[in-house]
C-alpha positions as a printed Julia matrix, in Angstrom:
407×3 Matrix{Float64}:
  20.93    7.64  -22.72
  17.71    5.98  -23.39
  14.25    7.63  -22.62
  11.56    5.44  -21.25
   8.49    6.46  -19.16
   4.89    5.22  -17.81
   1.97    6.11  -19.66
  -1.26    6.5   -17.92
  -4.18    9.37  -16.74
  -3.42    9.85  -13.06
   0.16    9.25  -11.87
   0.8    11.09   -8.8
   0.88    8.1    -6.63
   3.35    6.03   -9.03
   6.22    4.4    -7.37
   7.73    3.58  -11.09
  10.13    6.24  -11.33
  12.29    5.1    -8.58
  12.2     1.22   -9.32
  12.93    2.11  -12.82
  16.01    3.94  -11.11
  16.7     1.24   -9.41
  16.61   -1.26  -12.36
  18.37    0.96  -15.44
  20.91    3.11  -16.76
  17.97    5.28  -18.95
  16.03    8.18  -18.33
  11.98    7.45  -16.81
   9.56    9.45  -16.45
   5.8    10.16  -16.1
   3.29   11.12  -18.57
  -0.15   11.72  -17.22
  -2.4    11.82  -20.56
  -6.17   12.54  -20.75
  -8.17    9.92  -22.52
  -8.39   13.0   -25.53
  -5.26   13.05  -25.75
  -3.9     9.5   -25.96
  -3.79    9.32  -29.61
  -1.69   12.22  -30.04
   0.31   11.01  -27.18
   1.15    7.81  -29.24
   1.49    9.2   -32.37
   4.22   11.75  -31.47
   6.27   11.12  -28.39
  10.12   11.04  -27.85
  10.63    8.19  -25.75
  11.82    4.84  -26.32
   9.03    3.06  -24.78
   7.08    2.99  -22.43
   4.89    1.06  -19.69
   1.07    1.44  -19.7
  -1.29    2.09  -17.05
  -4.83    2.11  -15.98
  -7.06    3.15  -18.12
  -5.2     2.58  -21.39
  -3.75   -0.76  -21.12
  -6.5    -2.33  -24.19
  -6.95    1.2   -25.75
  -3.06    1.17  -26.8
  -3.41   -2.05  -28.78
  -5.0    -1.02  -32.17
  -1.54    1.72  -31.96
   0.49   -1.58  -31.79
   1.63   -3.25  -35.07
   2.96   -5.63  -33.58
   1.76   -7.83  -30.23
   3.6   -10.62  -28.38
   2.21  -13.97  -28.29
   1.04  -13.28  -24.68
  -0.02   -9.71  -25.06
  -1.99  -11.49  -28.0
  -3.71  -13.96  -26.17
  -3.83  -12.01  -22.53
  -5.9    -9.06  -24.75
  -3.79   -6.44  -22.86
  -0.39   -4.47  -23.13
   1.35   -2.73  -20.1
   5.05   -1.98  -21.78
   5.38   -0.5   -25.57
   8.65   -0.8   -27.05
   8.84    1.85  -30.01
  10.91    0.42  -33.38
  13.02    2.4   -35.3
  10.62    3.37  -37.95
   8.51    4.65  -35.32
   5.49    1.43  -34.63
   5.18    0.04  -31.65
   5.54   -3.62  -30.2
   3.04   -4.42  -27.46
   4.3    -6.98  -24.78
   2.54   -7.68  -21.3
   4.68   -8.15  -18.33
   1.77   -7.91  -15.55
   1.82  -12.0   -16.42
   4.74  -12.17  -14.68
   4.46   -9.75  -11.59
   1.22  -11.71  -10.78
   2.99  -14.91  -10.67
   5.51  -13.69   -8.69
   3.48  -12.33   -6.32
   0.77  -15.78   -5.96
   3.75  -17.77   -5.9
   3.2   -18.19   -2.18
  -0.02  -20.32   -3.5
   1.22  -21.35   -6.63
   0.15  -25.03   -5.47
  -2.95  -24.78   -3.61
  -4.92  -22.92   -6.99
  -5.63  -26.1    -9.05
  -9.15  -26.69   -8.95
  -9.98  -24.03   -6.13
 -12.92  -21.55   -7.01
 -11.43  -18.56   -7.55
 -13.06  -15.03   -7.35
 -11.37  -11.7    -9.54
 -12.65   -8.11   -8.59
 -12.69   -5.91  -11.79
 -12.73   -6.64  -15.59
 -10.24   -4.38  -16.9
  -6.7    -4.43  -18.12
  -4.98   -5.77  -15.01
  -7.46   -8.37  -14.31
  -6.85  -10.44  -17.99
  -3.18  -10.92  -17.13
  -4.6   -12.17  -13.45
  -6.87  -14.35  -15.39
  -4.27  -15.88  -18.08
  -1.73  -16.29  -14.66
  -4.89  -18.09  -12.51
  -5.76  -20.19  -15.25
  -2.74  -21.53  -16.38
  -2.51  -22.19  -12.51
  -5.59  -24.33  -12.65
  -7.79  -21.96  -10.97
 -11.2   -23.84  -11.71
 -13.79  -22.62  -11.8
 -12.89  -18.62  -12.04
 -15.33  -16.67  -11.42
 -14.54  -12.34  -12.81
 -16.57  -10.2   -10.67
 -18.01   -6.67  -12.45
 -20.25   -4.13  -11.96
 -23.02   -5.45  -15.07
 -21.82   -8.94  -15.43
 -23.15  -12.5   -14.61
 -21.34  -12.29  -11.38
 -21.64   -8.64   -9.83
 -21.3    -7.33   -6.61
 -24.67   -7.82   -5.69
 -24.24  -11.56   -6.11
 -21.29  -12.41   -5.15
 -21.68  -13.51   -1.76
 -23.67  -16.63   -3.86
 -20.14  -17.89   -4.0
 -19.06  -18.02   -0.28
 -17.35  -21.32   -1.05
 -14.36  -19.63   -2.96
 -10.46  -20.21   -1.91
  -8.84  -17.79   -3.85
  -9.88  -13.93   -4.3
  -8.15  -11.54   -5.97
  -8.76   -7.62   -6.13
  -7.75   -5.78   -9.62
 -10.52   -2.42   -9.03
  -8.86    0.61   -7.43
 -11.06    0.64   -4.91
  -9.3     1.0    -1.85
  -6.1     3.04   -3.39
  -4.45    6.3    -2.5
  -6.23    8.69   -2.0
  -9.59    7.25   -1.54
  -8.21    4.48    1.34
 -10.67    2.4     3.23
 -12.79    1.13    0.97
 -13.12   -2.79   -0.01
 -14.81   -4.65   -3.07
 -16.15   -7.1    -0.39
 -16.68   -8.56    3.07
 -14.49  -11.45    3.76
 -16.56  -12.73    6.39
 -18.92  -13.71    3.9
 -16.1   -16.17    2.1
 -15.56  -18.32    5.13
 -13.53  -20.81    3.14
 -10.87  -18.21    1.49
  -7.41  -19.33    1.99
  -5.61  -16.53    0.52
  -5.96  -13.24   -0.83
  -4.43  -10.77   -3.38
  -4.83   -7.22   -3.77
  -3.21   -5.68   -7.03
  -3.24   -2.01   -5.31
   0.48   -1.13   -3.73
  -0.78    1.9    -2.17
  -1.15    1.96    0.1
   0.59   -1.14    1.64
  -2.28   -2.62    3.36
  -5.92   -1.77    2.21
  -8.95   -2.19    3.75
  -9.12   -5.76    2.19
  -5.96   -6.93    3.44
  -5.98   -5.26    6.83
  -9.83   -7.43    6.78
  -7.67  -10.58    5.91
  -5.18  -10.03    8.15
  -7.55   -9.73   11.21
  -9.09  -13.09    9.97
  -5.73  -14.82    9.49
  -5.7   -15.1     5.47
  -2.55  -15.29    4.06
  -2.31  -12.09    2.0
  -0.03   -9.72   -0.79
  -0.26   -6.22   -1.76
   0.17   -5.25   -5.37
   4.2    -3.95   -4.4
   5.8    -6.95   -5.37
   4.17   -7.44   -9.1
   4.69   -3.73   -9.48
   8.44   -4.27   -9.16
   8.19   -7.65  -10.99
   6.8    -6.45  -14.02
   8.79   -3.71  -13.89
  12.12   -5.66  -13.67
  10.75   -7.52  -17.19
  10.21   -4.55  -18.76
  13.26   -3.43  -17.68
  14.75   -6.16  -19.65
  13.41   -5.15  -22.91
  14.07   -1.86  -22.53
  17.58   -1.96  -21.63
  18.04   -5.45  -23.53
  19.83   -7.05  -20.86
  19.08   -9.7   -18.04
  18.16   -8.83  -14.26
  18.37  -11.69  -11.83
  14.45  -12.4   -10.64
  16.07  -12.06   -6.73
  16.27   -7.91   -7.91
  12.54   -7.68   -7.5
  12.28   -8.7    -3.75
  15.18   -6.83   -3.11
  13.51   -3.51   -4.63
  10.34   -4.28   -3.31
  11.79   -4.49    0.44
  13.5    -1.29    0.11
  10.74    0.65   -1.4
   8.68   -0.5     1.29
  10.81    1.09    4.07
  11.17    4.14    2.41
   7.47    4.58    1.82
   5.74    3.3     4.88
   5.22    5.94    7.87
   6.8     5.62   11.04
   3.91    5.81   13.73
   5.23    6.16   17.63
   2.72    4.88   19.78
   2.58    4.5    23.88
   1.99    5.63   27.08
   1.25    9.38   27.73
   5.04   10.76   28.55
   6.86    7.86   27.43
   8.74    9.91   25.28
   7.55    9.7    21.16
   8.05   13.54   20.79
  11.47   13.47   21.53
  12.25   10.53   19.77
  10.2    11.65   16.85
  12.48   14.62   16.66
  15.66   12.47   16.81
  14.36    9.97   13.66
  13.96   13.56   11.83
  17.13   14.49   12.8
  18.9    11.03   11.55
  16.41   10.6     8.61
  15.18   13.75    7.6
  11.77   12.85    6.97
   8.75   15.18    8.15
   7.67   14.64   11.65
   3.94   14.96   12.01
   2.89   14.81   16.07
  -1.07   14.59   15.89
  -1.56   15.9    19.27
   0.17   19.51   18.14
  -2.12   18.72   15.01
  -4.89   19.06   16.53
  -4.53   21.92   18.68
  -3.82   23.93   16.18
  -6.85   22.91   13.94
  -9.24   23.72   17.29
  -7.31   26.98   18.34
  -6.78   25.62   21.76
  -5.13   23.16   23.85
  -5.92   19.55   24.58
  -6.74   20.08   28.54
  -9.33   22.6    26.93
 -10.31   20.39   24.47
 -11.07   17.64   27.1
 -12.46   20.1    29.54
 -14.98   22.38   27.64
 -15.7    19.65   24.31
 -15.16   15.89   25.94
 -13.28   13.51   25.51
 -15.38   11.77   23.11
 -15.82   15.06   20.6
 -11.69   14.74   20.9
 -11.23   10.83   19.76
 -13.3    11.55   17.16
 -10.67   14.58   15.39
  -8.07   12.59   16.79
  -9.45   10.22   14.19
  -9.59   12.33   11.74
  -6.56   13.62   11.99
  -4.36   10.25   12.3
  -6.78    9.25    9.03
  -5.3    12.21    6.99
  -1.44   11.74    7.79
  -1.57    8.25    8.04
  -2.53    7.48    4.2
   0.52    9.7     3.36
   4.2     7.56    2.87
   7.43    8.2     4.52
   6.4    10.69    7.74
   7.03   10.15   11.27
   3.8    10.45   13.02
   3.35   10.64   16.92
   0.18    9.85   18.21
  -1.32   10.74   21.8
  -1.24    8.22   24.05
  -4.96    7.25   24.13
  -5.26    6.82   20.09
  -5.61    3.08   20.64
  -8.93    3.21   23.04
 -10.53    3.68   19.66
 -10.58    0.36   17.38
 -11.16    2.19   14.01
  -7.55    3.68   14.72
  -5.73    0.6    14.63
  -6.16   -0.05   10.49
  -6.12    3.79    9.92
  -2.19    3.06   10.97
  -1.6    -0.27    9.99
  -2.56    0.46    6.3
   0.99    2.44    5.45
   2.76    2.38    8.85
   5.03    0.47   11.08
   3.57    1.04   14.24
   6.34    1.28   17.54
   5.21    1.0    20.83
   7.43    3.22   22.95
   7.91    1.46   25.95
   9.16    3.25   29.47
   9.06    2.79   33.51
   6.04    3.92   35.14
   8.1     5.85   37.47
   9.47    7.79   34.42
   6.49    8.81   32.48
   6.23   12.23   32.58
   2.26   13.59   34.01
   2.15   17.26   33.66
  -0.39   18.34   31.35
  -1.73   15.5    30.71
  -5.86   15.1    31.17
  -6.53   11.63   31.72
  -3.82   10.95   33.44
  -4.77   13.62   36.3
  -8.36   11.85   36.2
  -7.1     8.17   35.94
  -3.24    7.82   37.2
  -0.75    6.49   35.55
  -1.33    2.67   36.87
  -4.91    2.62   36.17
  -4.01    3.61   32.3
  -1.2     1.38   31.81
  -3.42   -1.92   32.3
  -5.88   -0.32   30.4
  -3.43    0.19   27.53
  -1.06   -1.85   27.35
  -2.14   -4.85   25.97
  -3.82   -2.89   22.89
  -0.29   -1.44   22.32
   1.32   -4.96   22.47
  -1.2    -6.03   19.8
  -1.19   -3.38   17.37
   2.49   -2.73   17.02
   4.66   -4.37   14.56
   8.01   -3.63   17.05
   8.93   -2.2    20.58
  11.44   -0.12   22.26
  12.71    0.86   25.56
  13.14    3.99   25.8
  16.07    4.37   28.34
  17.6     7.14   26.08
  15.44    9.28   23.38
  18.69    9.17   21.04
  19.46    5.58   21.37
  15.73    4.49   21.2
  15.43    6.43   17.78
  19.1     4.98   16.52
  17.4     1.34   17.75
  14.48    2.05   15.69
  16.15    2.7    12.68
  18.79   -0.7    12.92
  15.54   -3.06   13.21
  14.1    -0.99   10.11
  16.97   -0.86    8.42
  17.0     2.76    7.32
């Protein structure tokens, strides 16, 4: 069996290994080189190929003696097919992920200003795919150039923007190359980063109503073509959505949100039990980080000293893929909360009876009551949620929550 691999500095986010499992009958596997050590990397290596990632997706060229007409004219590589005798071919297949992945747009580019974050590797295949597109006039956004980040705002007017930088990925989430508010006529953004799901950017354009896509569906795209040459056979284009969609419900987080005693713990201990993935339940969390209990917590610190490590704790788990994470019942009275889930979660709201939520324990319901709460709440769990369930039976709510996900 073959041996293929991805070749880049810092791989411990990568989601290539299982798509590549998904896609081929050939060994894959990660290869996390320093910049010093690149050149001895390519020089003596025992795989077949390999795909290339940031930051050496121009500095493998001069190693290539040969380059694809697009690789050629793109002025980047991402997959490296080695020959017999040992050379390498250069091909780029980022061309096509990014196609994939604007072909939601694919007719409303022609002659719309278009804005690209970042100058490096991934952002020339973005270019090549937006100007064959008619993107016009497009506009690449850098740090020293003619357009910077200090000037960009000059072009408020522009439809399309696109985000190649890593800012905003795992770990450093929450970070954004820009305010959208500032491009009041954008119709529709892209943001090459897959992890996690929703960044800062997105989550921005999804408050505003901007059609959106995250970077998971090129990354399985151009993954599926390099497939191809590796394996030298032909993988019907439908594969990629179909990869991409199961990925995604492996890696996003479960997070159980709702009323306080409306059950999450207990059905966040039957979703481990059926899926077998880590159960995080902030509350517990949090007690043990402060030595003491959440009534204490509330009584001797406040509740506003607790929202605040609540924060801080839900911001922590929730970058993380494929936990179950149950929240307290007052994590949505603070706004900030609501992206810190939504960026790798889907976020159930836990519905039950008012006459069945448990109170013991519980220290704003002894100060508020259970009614008062409930219209204070509900609607902000209705609107941050991305699915509900009665909770009639812990069991049956968890089994329900897994059919609609479709783990």
């Amino acid at each position: 069996m073959k041996n293929f691999g991805l070749l880049g500095e810092k791989l411990g986010h990568s989601f290539s290994p299982s798509i590549h499992w998904m896609l081929g009958s050939y060994y894959y596997e990660l290869c996390e080189i320093p910049p010093l050590g690149l050149e001895d990397f390519l020089k003596d290596n025992s795989l077949d190929g390999f795909n290339v990632t940031i930051p050496y997706k121009q500095d493998v060229i001069p190693y290539c003696s040969e380059l694809s007409e697009r690789a050629r004219t793109i002025g980047s590589v991402n997959t490296m097919l080695k020959r017999p005798d040992g050379s390498y071919c250069g091909e780029n297949t980022d061309y096509d992920g990014f196609l994939l992945m604007m072909e939601p747009v694919v007719d409303k580019i022609r002659g719309k200003k278009t804005i690209i974050f970042g100058s490096g590797g991934s952002s020339k295949a973005v270019r090549a795919v937006l100007g064959d597109l008619g993107a016009d006039p497009l506009l690449t956004v850098s740090r020293s150039g003619p357009v910077n980040y200090e000037n960009v705002s000059d072009h408020s007017d522009a439809a399309i923007i696109v985000n190649t930088t890593p800012l905003g990925m795992y770990p450093n989430n929450g970070t954004s190359p820009i305010d959208l508010s500032r491009f009041p006529e954008c119709v529709f953004v892209a943001d090459l980063i897959y992890n996690p799901a929703k960044t800062a950017l997105l989550l921005q354009a999804e408050r505003f109503g901007i059609p959106f896509n995250g970077g998971l569906l090129m990354l399985v795209e151009q993954a599926r073509r390099a497939s191809e040459l590796f394996a030298g056979i032909s993988i019907p284009r439908e594969t990629s959505f179909v990869i991409a969609e199961k990925i995604e419900r492996e890696t996003k987080n479960i997070v159980l949100i709702g009323m306080p005693g409306c059950g999450k713990t207990s059905i966040g201990r039957h979703l481990y039990e059926l899926t077998k993935r880590k159960v995080v339940d902030i509350d517990e969390e949090i007690e043990s980080r402060e030595d003491r209990s959440i009534s204490a917590i509330f009584a001797d610190s406040g509740e506003a000293y607790f929202r605040r490590a609540e924060s801080e704790v839900l911001a922590e788990f929730c970058r993380e893929s494929g936990l179950i994470i149950t929240t307290g019942g007052g994590a949505v009275t603070t706004q900030e909360n609501k992206d810190i889930m939504r960026q790798n979660s889907t976020v159930v709201y836990i519905k039950r009876g008012l006459k069945e939520l448990a109170k013991s324990g519980r220290p704003v319901t002894k100060t508020k009551g259970v009614e008062q709460i409930y219209m204070e709440r509900s609607g902000l769990y209705e609107s941050w949620c991305d699915m509900s369930v009665h909770n009639r039976d812990p069991l049956k709510a968890a089994k329900k929550i897994m059919e609609v996900l479709k783990l």
